[in-house]
DRENTORGU-325476 format. One line per field, with one value per residue (C-alpha): x, y, z; residue number from 1. Coordinates in steps of 0.2 Angstrom, whole numbers, plus 5000, padded with zeros to 4 digits. Layout:
! residues N
east = X_...
north = Y_...
up = Z_...
pos = NUM_...
END
This chain:
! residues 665
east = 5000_5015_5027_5046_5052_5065_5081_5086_5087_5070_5065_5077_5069_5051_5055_5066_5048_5038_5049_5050_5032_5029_5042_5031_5016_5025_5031_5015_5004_4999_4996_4984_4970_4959_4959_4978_4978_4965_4975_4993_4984_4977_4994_5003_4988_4990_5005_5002_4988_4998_5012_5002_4993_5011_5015_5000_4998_5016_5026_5016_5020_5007_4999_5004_5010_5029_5043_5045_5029_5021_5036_5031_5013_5017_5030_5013_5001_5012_5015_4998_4994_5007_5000_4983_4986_4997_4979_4969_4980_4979_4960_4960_4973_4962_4953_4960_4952_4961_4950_4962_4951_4935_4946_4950_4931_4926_4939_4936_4916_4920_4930_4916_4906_4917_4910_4924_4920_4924_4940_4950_4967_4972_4991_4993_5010_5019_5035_5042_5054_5053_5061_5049_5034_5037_5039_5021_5014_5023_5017_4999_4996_5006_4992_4981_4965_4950_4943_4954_4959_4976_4976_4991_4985_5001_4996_5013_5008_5024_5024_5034_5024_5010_5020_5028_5010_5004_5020_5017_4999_4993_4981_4987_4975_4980_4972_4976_4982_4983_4969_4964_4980_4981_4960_4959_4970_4959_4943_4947_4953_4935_4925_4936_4935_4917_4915_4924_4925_4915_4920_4912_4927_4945_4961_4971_4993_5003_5018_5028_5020_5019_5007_5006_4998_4984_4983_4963_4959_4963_4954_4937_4928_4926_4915_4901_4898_4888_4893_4909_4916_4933_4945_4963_4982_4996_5009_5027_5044_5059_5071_5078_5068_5083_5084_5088_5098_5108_5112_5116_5101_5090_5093_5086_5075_5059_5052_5039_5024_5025_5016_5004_5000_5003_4997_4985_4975_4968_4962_4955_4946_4940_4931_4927_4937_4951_4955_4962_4980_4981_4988_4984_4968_4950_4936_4918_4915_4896_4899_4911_4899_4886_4901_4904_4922_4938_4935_4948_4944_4958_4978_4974_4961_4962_4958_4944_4937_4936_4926_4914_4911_4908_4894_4886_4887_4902_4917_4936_4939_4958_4965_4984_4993_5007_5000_5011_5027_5032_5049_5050_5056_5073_5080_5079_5069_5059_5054_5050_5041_5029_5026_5021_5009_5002_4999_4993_4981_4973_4972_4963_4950_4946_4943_4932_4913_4908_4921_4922_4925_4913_4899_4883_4881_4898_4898_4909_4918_4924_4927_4938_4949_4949_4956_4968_4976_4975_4984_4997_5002_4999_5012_5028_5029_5033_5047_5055_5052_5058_5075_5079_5072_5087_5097_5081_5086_5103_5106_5088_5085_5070_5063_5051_5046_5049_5056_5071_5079_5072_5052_5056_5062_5050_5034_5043_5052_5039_5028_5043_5046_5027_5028_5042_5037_5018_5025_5036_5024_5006_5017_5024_5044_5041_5046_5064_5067_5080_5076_5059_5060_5075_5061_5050_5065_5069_5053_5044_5053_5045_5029_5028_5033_5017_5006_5006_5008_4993_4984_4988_4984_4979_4974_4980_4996_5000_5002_5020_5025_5038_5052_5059_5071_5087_5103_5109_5127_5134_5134_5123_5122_5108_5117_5103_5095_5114_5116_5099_5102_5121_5116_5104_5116_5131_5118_5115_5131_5136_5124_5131_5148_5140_5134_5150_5160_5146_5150_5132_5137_5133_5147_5139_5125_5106_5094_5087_5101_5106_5090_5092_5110_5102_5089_5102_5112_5098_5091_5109_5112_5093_5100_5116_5111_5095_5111_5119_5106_5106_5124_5116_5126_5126_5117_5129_5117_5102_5092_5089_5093_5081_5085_5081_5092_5089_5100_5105_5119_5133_5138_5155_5159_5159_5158_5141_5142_5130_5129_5118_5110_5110_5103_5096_5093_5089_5106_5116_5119_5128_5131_5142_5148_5158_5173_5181_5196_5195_5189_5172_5174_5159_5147_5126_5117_5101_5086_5070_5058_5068_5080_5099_5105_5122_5132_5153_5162_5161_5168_5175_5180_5185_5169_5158_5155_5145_5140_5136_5121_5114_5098_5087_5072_5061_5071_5071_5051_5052_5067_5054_5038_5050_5058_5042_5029_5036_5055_5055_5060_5073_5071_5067_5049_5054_5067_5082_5089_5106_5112_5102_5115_5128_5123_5122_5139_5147_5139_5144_5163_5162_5162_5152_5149_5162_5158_5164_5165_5150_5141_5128_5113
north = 5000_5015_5011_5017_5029_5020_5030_5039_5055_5056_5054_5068_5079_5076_5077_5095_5102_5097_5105_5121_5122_5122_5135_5143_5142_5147_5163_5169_5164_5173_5161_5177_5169_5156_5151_5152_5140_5129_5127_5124_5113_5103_5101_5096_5085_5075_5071_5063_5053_5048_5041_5033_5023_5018_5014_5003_4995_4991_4989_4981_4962_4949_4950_4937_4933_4932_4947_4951_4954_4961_4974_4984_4983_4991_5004_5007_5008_5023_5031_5033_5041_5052_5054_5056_5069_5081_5078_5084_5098_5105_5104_5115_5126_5132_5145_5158_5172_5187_5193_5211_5222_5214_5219_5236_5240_5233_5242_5256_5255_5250_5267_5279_5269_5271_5253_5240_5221_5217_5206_5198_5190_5173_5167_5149_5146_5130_5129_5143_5153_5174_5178_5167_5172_5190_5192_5188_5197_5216_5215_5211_5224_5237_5232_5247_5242_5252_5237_5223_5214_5202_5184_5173_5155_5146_5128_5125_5134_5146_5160_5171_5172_5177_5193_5194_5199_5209_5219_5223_5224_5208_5195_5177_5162_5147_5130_5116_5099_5099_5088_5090_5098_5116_5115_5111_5127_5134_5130_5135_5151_5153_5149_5160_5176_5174_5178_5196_5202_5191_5197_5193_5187_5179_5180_5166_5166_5153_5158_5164_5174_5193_5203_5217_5230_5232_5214_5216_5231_5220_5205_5210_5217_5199_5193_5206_5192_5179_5164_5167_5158_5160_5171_5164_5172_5166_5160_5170_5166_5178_5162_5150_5132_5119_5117_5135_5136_5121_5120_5139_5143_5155_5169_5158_5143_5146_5136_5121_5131_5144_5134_5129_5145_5157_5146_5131_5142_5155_5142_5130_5147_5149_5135_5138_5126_5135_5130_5137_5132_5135_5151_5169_5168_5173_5164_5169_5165_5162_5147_5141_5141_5133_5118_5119_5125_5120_5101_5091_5075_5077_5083_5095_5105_5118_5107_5101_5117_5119_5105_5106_5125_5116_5105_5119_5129_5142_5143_5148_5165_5163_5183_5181_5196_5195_5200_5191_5182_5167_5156_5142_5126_5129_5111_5096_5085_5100_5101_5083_5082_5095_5085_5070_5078_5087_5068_5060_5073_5075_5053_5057_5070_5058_5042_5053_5048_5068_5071_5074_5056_5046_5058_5066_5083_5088_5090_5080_5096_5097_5079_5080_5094_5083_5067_5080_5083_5065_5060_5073_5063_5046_5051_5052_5033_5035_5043_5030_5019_5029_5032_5012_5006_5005_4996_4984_4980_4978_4969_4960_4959_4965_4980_4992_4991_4983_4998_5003_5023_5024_5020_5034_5045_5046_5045_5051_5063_5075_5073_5077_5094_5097_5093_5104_5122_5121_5119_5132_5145_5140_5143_5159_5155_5147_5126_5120_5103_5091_5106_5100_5082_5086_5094_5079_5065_5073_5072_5054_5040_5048_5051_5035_5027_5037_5032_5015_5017_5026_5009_5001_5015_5031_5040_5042_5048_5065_5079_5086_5103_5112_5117_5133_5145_5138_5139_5136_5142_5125_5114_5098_5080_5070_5055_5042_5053_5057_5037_5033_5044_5040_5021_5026_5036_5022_5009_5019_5023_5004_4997_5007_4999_4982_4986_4984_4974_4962_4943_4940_4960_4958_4963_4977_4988_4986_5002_4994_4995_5011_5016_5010_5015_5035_5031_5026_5041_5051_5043_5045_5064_5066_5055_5065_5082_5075_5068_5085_5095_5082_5091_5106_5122_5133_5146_5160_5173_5170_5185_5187_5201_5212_5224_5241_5253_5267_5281_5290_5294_5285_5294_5291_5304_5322_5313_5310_5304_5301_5280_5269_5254_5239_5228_5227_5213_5215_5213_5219_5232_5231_5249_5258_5275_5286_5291_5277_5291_5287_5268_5266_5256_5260_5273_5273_5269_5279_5269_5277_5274_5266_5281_5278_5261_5256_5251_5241_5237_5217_5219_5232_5229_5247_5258_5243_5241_5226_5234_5223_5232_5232_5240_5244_5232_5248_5248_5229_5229_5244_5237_5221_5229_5241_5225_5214_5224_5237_5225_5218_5202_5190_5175_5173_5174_5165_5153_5157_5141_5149_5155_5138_5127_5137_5137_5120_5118_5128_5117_5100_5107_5108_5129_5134_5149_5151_5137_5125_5107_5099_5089_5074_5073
up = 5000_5004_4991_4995_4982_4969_4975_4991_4980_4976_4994_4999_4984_4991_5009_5004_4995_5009_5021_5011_5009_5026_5029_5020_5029_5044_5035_5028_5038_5056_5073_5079_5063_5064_5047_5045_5063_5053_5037_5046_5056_5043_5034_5050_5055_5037_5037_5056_5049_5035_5045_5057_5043_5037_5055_5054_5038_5034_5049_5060_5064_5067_5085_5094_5114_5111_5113_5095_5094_5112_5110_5094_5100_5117_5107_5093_5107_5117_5100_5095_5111_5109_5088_5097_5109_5096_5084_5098_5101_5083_5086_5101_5093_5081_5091_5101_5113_5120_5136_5137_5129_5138_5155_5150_5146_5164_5173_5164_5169_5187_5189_5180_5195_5210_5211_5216_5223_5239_5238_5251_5246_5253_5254_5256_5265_5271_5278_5265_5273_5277_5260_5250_5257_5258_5241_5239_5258_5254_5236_5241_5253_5241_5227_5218_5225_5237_5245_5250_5265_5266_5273_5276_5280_5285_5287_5298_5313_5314_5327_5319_5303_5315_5322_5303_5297_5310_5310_5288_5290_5287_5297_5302_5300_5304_5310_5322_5307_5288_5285_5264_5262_5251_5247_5267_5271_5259_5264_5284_5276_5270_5284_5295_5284_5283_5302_5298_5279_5267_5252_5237_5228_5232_5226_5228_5227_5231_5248_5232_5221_5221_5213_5203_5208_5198_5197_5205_5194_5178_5182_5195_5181_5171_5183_5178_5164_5179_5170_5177_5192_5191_5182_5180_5177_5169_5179_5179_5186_5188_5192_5179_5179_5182_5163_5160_5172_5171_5151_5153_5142_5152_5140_5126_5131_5139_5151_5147_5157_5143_5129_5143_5149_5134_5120_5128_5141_5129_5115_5128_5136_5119_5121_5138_5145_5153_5169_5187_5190_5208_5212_5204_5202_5210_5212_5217_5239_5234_5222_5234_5247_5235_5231_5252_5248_5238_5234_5244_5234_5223_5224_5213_5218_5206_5191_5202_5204_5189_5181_5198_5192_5172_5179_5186_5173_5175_5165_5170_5162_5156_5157_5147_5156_5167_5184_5196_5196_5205_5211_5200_5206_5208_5209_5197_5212_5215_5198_5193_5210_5203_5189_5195_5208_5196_5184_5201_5203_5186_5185_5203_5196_5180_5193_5203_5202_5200_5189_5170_5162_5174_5179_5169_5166_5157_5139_5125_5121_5141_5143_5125_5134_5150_5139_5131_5148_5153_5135_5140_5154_5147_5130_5143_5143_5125_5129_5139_5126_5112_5122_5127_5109_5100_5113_5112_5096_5093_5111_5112_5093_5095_5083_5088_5071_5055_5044_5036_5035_5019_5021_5038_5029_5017_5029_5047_5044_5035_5050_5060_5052_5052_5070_5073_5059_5066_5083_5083_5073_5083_5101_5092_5095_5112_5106_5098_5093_5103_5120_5120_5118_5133_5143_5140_5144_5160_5168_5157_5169_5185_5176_5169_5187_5193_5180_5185_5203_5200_5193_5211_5224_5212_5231_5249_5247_5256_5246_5243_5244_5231_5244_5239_5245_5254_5253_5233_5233_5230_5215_5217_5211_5209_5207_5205_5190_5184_5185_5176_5160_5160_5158_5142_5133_5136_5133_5117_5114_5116_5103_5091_5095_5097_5079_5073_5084_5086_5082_5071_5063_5044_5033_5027_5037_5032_5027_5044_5055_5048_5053_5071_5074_5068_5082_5095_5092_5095_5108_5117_5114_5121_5137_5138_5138_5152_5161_5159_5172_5184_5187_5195_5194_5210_5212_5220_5224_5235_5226_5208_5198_5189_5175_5179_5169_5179_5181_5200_5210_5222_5238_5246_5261_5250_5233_5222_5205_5192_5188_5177_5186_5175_5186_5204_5217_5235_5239_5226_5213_5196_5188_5176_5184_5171_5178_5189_5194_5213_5219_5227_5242_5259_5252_5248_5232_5230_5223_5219_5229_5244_5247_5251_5252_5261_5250_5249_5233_5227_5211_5198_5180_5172_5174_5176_5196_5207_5224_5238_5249_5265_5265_5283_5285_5281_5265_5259_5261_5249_5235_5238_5233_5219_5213_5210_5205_5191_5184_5168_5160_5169_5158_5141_5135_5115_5112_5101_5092_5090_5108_5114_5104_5111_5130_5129_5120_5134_5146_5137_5138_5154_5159_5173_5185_5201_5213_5226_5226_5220_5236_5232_5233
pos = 1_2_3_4_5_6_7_8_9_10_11_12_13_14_15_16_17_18_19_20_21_22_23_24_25_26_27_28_29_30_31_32_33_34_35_36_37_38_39_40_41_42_43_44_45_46_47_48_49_50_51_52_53_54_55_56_57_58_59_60_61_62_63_64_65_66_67_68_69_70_71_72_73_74_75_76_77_78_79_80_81_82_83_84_85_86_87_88_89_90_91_92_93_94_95_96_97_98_99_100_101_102_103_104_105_106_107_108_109_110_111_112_113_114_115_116_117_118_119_120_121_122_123_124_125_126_127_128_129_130_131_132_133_134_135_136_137_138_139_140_141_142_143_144_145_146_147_148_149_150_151_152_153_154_155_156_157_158_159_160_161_162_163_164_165_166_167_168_169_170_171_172_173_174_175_176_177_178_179_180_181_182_183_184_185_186_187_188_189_190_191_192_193_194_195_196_197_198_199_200_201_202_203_204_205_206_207_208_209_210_211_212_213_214_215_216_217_218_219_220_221_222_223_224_225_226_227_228_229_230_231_232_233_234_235_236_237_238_239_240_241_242_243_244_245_246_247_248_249_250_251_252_253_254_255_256_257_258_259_260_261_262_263_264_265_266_267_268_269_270_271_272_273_274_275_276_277_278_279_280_281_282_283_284_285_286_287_288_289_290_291_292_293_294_295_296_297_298_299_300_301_302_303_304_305_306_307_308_309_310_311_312_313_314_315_316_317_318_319_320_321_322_323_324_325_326_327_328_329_330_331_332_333_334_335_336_337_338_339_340_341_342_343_344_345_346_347_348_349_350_351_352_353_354_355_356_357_358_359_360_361_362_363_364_365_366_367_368_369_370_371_372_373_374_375_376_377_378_379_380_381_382_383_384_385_386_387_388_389_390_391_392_393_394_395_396_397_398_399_400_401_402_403_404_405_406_407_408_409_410_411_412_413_414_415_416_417_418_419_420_421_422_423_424_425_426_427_428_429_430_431_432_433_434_435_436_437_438_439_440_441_442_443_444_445_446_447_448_449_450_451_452_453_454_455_456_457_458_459_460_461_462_463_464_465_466_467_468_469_470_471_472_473_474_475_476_477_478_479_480_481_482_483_484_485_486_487_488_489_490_491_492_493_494_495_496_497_498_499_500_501_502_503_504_505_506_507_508_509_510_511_512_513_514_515_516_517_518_519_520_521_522_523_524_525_526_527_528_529_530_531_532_533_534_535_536_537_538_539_540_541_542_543_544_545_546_547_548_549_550_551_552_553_554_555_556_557_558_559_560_561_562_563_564_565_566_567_568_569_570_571_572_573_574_575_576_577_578_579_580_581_582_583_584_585_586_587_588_589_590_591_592_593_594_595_596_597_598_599_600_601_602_603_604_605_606_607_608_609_610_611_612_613_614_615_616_617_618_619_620_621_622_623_624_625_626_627_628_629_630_631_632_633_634_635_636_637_638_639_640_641_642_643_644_645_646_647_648_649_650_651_652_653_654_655_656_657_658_659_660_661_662_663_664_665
END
């Protein structure tokens, strides 16, 4: 049925056109249309239905209970989940809405009115430490708002926190156990406020996020619309993701939540099916009360919010500005422990007898979005299979299926472009090849180990907090991940040895082995550069730096000069001064806003200087409020191909920031 092409130049030829086409495509058409979304999609979407019938119809073996045939079944079966998912996603993709404008005619109607909601601000906290949480405490009460009432709810009972609040202006709530984890902290949050403010509506944030300040202005008025129950932000984070950090790409790789967030959110919210994501958002206090509170069923209750709102009849309203920014996970076990709470509780919401997949009242299109987020989870599997499958063939013999180089190329590799152009043009620069399927690798094994622990005991097991903050100065090894992805990249790098090397080796290489051997050296770079972060690179300051490019004045004793701040931190200052005639040593840095700050030299280099500063208490809540409501951009917001290859290059040689002796872990 799918002939191979007679030569390998023809194929080459094809594959070159279909590849230019696209290009295309992704030059002239714009991601903001639904038609040109539609069209690409429907190209991209061909050529994955093409190749999965190839997959099918001619590689295939008979289906049978032995090893050489179970194997590629399994491999099939994960792969056309995997094919299944991306289908649904151009599906979704297709339609867009931008709530902004609707935002700035309900501001701009609740000012002419004088009439704001009622809002009081909850702050969930566990066991984060002071310079976490009051990132996200100082920003709130600094927020542009005429009715609003700051709550901390620390579910860890700590004394100081208690007298922290009272002392910025804050109230404490706090409860005796953890029982129902974050949505129980929640819920006795609820109850307690009740008894004094009762405001309408609640903004949640996570211990660390801080708001902007007119984070409440922008997003009350979507609630005039009554089939709203909840309006959602974006999440932002001012600190590299372990990736960034750790392949030296932070400047040009942007972490995995951005196609979630920036691209997913506002197509599913066009089909009103955006959901809450647990922190930044507000919810209405009388559908909560009509629910009796956050459901606790489930890890994650904000998905669970959401579809319990759905069979009510109220939608998630998805508003794609950037309102808050948060701490992103700052360690590799951090980071693939958010992970795999976040798969546990989306399996624990689908198994739930009022949730979307077993219970009346929900529609096909929000179960279709549901199953979309369960596929999401059910394709990193694949992954681990796609990684230890050509080890499975040349040490087992076993093929994950019956195809040569040339058949691939001529049916896989134009879906792989497609894959790769649409990817790239629908997410608006925010996907590379070979960095995404590295995003994807890192986290699959622990995933998949979920998945089917999950089939065992899907619930019971306590919920697990993201540490953050700490002490990061050090470099760090996680061995045992180190050790797992260093055994797939020898193991692949081994087969292609054993190709050769090999006893039964044929004289000459096959179109089939050549095929395999590609695979293994693919599937052994992917391993290698996953092996790579688990080498953590320290993390020398504890505070991150925000560009600021403001221009004031240096005091030392009788002399003021004029500087350029580059960039500001709360701890330290990097500047250019013009003259650098007499050495800077003890003086003050103004800062507008906060006043003078203390200030010792750290570093100069010509007229570039790094001050080390010392600000008053009085003045760090002030550089914390300046800092995180009005800096710009400290991580990139588009990838860059380029400066990504070379990052990683750096990294792969070896060069890293100023550190000690790397400790395990």
């Amino acid at each position: 049925m799918f002939e191979s092409a007679a030569d390998d130049a023809s194929i080459l030829l094809t594959n070159g056109l279909v590849c230019l086409g696209l290009l295309m495509m992704a030059r002239l058409l714009k991601p903001q249309g639904t038609a040109d979304r539609a069209l690409f999609g429907m190209a991209t979407a061909l050529l994955i239905v093409t190749y999965a019938a190839w997959r099918w119809h001619d590689t295939m073996p008979r289906f049978e209970l032995t090893a050489t045939s179970l194997w590629p079944w399994l491999f099939f079966a994960f792969e056309g989940i995997a094919m299944t998912y991306t289908l649904i996603s151009i599906v979704i993709l297709v339609k867009r809405r931008d709530n902004s404008a609707e935002a700035d005619r309900a501001e701009a109607l609740n000012h002419a009115r004088g009439s704001w909601p009622a809002v009081d601000v909850f702050i969930c906290t566990y066991n984060e430490p002071v310079d976490v949480l009051e990132k996200a405490v100082l920003c709130a009460l600094a927020m542009d708002y005429p009715n609003f009432t700051v709550w901390v709810l620390d579910d860890t009972r700590r004394d100081w926190l208690r007298q922290y609040a009272e002392d910025v202006g804050a109230f404490y709530i706090t409860r005796p156990d953890n029982v129902g984890a974050k949505a129980g902290n929640l819920n006795n949050g609820l109850r307690r406020t009740a008894e004094a403010t009762n405001a309408p509506l609640i903004l949640v944030l996570d211990a660390d996020f801080a708001p902007r300040p007119n984070m409440l202005r922008r997003m009350v008025g979507l609630f005039h619309d009554r089939r709203v129950g909840v309006v959602q932000t974006p999440q932002f984070y001012y600190n590299a993701d372990p990736i960034q950090h750790n392949l030296m790409i932070r400047d040009s790789w942007v972490d995995d939540q951005r196609i979630f967030f920036d691209i997913f959110q506002p197509s599913k919210d066009a089909w009103d099916c955006a959901f809450c994501v647990g922190t930044s958002f507000i919810v209405r206090r009388d559908l909560l009360n009509e629910m009796g509170g956050f459901p606790q069923e489930a890890m994650s209750e904000d998905i669970h919010l959401t579809y319990s709102l759905l069979h009510r009849g109220y939608v998630t309203r998805w508003l794609n500005e950037r309102l808050s920014i948060g701490l992103s996970a700052e360690g590799l076990p951090e980071y693939i422990t958010q992970r795999t709470r976040w798969c546990l509780g989306t399996i624990q919401v689908a198994l739930l007898k009022s949730g979307p997949m077993l219970s009346p009242g929900y529609t096909l299109t929000q179960r279709l979005h549901y199953f979309h987020g369960i596929l999401n989870w059910l394709c990193k599997p694949f992954i681990v299979l796609m990684l230890l499958a050509p080890s499975m063939y040349w040490f087992a013999g076993l093929p994950a299926f019956e195809a040569d180089y040339i058949a691939f190329l001529r049916y896989g590799l134009p879906m792989l472009f497609a894959v790769w152009i649409y990817s790239g043009w629908v997410s608006e620069r925010r996907t590379l090849p070979v960095f995404m399927e590295v995003t994807h690798t890192l986290t699959a094994l622990a995933v998949t180990v979920t998945l089917a622990s999950a089939i065992v005991r899907p619930f019971g097991r306590p919920f697990k907090v993201t540490d953050k903050g700490g002490d990061r100065s050090e470099m760090r090894v996680h061995w045992r991940m180190a050790g797992t992805f260093g055994a797939v990249a020898l193991l692949s790098a081994g087969s292609i040895v054993w190709a050769f090397v090999s006893p039964y080796a044929a004289a000459e290489v096959s179109s089939r082995d050549l095929f395999n051997l590609i695979w293994a050296g693919v599937a052994m770079i992917l391993a290698f550069i996953a092996m790579l972060v688990c080498f953590e690179l320290p993390r020398p300051s504890p505070d991150e730096f925000f560009p600021v490019d403001t221009v004031t004045d240096l005091r030392e004793r009788d002399l003021v000069r004029q500087c350029l701040v580059k960039d500001l931190s709360l701890s330290a200052a990097r500047l250019m001064v013009q003259d650098h005639h007499r050495p800077v040593t003890n003086g003050e840095l103004y800062v507008p806003d906060v006043g003078w700050i203390r200030a010792a030299l750290k570093e100069a280099h010509g007229q570039s200087l790094e001050l080390d500063l010392s600000p008053t208490p009085q003045q760090r809540r002030a550089l914390v409020v300046k800092l995180f409501t009005t800096s710009g951009e400290t991580v990139a917001r588009s990838a860059h191909l380029g400066k990504a290859v070379h990052g990683l290059l750096r990294r792969a040689a070896g060069l890293k920031s100023k550190a000690s002796e790397p400790r395990s872990v």
